[in-house]
C-alpha positions as a LaTeX table, in Angstrom:
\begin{tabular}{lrrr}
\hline
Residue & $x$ (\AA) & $y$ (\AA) & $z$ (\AA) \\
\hline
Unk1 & 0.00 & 0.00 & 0.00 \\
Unk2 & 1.25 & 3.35 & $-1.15$ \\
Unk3 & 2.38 & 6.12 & 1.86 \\
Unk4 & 0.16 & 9.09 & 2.09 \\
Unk5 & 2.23 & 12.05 & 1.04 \\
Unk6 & $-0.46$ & 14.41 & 0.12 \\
Unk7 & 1.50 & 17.09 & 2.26 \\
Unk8 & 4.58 & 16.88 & $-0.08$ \\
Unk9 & 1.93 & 16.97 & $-2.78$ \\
Unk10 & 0.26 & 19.65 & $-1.68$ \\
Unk11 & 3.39 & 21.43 & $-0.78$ \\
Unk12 & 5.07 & 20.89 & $-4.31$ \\
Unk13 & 1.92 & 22.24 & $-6.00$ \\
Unk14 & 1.97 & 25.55 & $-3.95$ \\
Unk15 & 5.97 & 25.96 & $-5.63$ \\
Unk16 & 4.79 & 25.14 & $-8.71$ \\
Unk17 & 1.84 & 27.76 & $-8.59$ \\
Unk18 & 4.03 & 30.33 & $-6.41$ \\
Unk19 & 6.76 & 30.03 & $-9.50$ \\
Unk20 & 4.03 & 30.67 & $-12.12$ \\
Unk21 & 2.94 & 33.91 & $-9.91$ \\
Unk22 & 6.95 & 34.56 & $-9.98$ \\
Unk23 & 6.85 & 35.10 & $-6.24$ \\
Unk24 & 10.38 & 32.96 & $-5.78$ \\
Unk25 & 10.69 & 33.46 & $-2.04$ \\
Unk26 & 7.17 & 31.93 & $-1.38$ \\
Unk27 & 8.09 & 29.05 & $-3.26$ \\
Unk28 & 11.71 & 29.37 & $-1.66$ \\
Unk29 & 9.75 & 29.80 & 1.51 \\
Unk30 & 7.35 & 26.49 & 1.14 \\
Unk31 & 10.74 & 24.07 & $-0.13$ \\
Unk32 & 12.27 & 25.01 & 3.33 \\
Unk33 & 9.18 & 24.04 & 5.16 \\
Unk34 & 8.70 & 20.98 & 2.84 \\
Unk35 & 12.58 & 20.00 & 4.02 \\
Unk36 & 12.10 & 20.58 & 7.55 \\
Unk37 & 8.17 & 19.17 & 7.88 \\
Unk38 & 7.79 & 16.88 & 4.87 \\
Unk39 & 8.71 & 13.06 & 5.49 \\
Unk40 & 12.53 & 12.75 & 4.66 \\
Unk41 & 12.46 & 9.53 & 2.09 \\
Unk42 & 9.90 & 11.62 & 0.30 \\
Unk43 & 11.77 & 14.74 & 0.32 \\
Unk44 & 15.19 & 13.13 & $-0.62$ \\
Unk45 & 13.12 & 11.64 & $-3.60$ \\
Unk46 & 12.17 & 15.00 & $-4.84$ \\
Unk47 & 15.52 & 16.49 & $-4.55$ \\
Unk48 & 17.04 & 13.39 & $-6.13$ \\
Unk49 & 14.38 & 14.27 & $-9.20$ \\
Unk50 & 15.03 & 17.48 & $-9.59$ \\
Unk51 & 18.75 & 17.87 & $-9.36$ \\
Unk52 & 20.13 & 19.73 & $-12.15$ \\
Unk53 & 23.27 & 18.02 & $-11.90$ \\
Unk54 & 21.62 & 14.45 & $-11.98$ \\
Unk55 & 21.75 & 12.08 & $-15.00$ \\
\hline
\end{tabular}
């Protein structure tokens, strides 16, 4: 059965939508919270998907 992460959902839609407004430190604001709150195999996920430097 698949882990309930509708807070990192939730969380990653309110970047996405705070980037579209271009209001960068709210979405700078809601990763930090996401990093500090958010469950850590979840957030290590995201970061692993969205590192620039990945391949």
């Amino acid at each position: 059965m698949a882990r309930d992460i509708s807070y990192e959902r939730d969380a990653l839609v309110e970047v996405a939508q705070a980037l579209k407004d271009g209001d960068r430190e709210r979405a700078h604001q809601v990763l930090r919270r996401l990093a500090a709150e958010g469950d850590p195999a979840v957030v290590a996920e995201i970061a692993r998907l969205t590192d620039p430097h990945a391949q």
